[in-house]
C-alpha positions in Angstrom: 0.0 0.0 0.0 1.5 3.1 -1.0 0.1 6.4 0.8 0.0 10.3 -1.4 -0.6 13.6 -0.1 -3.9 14.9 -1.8 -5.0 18.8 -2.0 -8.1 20.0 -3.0 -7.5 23.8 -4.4 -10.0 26.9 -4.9 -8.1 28.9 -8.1 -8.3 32.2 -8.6 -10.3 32.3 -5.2 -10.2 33.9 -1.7 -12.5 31.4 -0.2 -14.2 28.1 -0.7 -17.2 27.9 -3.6 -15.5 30.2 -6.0 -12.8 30.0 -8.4 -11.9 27.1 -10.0 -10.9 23.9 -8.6 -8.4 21.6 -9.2 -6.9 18.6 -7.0 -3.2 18.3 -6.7 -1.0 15.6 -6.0 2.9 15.5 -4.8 4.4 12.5 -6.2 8.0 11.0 -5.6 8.4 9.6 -9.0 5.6 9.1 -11.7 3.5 6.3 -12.2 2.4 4.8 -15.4 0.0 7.1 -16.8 -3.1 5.1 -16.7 -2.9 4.8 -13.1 -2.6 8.9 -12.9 -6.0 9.1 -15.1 -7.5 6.5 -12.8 -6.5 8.7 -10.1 -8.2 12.2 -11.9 -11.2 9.9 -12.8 -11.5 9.4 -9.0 -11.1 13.2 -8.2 -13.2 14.2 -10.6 -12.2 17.2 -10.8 -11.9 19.3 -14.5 -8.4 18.7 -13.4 -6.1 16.8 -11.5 -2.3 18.6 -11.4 0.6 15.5 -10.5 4.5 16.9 -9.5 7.6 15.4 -9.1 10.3 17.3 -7.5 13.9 16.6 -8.4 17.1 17.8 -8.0 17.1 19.7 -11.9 13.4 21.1 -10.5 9.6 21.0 -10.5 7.9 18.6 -13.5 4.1 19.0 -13.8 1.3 17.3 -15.7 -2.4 17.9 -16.1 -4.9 15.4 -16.4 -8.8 16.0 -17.0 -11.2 12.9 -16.6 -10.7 11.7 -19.9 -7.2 12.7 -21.0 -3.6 14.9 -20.7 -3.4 18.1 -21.0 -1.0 20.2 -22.4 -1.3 23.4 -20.5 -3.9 24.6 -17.5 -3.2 27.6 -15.9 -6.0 27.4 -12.5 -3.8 24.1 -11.8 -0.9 25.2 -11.9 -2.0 28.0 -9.8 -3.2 25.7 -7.2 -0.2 23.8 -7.7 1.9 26.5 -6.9 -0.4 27.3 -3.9 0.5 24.0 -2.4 4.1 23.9 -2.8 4.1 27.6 -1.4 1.4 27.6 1.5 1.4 24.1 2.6 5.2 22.4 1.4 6.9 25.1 2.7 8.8 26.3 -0.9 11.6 29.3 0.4 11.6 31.5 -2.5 9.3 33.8 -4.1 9.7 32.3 -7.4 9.4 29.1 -8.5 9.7 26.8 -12.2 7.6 24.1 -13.6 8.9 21.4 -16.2 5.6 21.0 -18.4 4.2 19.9 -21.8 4.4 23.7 -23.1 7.5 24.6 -21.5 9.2 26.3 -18.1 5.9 28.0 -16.9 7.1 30.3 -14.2 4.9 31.1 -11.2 5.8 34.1 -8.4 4.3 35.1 -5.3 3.4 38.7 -3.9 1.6 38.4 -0.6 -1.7 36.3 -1.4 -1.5 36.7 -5.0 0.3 34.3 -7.1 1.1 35.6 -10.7 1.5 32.9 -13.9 3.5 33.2 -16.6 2.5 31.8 -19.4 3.1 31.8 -23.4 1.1 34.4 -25.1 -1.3 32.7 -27.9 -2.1 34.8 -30.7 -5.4 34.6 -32.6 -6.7 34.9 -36.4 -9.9 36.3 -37.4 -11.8 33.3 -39.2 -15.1 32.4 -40.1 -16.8 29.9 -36.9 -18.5 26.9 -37.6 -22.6 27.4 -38.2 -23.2 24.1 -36.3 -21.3 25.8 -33.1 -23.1 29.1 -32.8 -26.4 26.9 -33.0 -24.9 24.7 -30.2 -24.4 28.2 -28.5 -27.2 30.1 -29.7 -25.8 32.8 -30.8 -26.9 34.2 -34.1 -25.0 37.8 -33.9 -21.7 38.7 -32.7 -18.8 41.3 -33.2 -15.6 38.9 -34.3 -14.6 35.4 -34.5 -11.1 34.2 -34.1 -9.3 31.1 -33.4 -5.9 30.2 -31.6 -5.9 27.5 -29.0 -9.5 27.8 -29.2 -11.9 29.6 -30.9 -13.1 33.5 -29.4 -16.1 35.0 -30.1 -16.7 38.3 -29.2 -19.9 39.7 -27.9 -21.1 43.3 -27.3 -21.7 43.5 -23.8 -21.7 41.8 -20.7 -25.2 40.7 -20.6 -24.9 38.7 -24.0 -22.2 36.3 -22.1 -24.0 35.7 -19.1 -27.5 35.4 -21.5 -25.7 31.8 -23.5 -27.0 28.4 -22.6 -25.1 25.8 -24.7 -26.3 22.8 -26.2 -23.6 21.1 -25.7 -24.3 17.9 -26.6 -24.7 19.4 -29.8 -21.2 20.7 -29.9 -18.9 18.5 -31.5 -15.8 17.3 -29.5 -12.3 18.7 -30.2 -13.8 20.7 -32.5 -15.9 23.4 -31.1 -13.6 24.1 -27.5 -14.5 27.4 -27.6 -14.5 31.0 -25.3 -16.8 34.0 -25.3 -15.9 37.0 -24.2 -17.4 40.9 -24.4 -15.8 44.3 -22.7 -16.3 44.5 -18.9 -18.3 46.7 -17.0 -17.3 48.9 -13.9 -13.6 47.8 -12.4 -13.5 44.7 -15.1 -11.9 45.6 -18.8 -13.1 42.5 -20.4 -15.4 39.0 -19.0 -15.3 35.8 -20.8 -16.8 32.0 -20.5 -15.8 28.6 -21.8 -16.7 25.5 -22.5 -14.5 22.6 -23.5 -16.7 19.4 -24.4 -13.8 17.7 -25.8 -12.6 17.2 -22.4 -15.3 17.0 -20.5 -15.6 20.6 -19.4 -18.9 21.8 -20.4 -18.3 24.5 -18.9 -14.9 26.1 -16.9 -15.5 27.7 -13.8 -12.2 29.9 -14.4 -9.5 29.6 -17.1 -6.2 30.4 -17.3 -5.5 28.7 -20.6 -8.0 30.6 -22.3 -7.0 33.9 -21.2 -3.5 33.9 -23.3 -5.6 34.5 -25.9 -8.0 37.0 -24.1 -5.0 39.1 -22.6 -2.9 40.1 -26.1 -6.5 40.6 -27.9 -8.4 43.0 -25.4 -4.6 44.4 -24.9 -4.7 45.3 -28.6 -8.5 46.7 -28.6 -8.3 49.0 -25.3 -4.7 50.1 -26.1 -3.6 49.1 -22.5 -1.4 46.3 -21.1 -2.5 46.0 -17.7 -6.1 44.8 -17.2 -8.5 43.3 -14.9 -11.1 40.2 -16.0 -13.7 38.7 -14.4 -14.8 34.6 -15.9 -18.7 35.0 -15.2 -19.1 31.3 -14.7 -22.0 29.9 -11.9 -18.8 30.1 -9.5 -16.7 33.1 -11.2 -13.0 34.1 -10.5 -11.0 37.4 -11.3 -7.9 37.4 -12.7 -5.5 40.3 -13.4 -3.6 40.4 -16.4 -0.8 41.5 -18.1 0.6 41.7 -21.7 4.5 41.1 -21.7 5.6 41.3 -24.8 4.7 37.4 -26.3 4.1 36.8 -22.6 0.7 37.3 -20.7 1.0 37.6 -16.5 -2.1 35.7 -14.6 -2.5 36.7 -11.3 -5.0 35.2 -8.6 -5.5 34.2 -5.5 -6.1 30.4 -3.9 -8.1 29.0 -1.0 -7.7 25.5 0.3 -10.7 23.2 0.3 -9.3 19.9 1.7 -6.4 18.1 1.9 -5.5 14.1 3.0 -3.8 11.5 1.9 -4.6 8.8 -1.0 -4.0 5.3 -0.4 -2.9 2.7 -3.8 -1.7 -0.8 -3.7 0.9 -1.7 -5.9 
């Protein structure tokens, strides 16, 4: 029998029920990879975040319910929380190992800032069957990078879409929607993700390297603030550094234990 620490995370959250959360487990070496999807099928969580610390640094994976991921930014956040808050890390800055690269993660009193690869976007025409899915019939622009973005006029249109999603078709229409902010927010967004089983992201950190160089480019500023205006909602500020975008947020922890496997 082979005993885990296990975390249970809040991202981009003061307190429990908001943000976006994400289960996180300290390994000392990696197991095969089927037993770390059984593990996130367990959790079932839109993601479970693995590391394994070793002497050259910090290696990280994501893994949703049904598959790796390449990149999450609200578990790496929560990641970082953990090795900061609850593993004792010493310095204010720390590096993960990961499928997209060094991700870099730092620490300024509560709030933990990401860095992350900026992801450009093109303007292209979306797929009929997907605004159906979404119901949306009018909007400003359509682009695609990671994901597809389609922009909205105002905040009410965002919060106004209910999906169909299981008429949205799987790897193909992973998509964000987005429109400016109102009062202290410059720009809100949603997602949904049915390709891996994320009808619908509570807060998205992935998403918003797209979000952060194209609202930087259409209200002439590099500093904003965002608010995802999902049923549980998170803000996130954010920062355009040159083909870099800065995620900042704060985490709360929900639970914590330990996981028990036999070999």
């Amino acid at each position: 029998m082979q005993e885990y620490e296990y975390y249970l995370v809040d991202a981009f959250s003061d307190g429990a029920f908001g943000g976006n959360p994400a289960a996180v487990c300290p390994l000392p070496a990696w197991l095969a990879d089927e037993t770390l999807l059984k593990m996130a099928q367990e959790h079932n969580q839109s993601e479970t975040a693995f590391f394994v610390r070793h002497k050259g640094g910090i290696e990280l994976r994501w893994f949703t319910t049904t598959t790796e991921v390449n990149l999450c930014g609200h578990a790496t956040l929560a990641t970082a929380w953990v090795l900061f808050s609850e593993m004792g890390y010493p310095d204010d800055r720390l590096h993960f190992d990961t499928a997209s690269g060094r991700l870099t993660v730092t620490r300024d009193g509560d709030w933990l800032t990401l860095d992350f690869p900026a992801c450009a976007t093109d303007e292209q025409i979306p797929p009929a069957q997907m605004l159906a899915a979404l119901g949306i019939s009018q909007y400003v622009e359509a682009r695609k990078g990671r994901a597809w973005v389609i922009v909205l006029e105002d905040r009410r249109q965002v919060e106004a879409v209910r999906p169909d999603i299981s008429a949205m078709i799987p790897g193909e229409h992973k998509v964000c929607i987005t429109a400016p902010g109102d009062g202290n927010y410059d720009f809100v967004s949603r997602f949904f993700s049915p390709g891996v089983a994320l009808w619908e992201d509570p807060v998205t950190g992935s998403a918003h390297t797209m979000l952060i160089p194209y609202w930087s480019e259409k209200l002439g500023k590099t500093t904003l603030f965002a608010r995802q205006i999902s049923h549980r909602g998170g803000d996130v500020r954010c920062e355009l550094a040159g083909d870099r975008v800065l995620m900042s947020g704060k985490g709360s922890l929900y639970m914590k234990g330990q996981l028990f496997l036999r070999e």
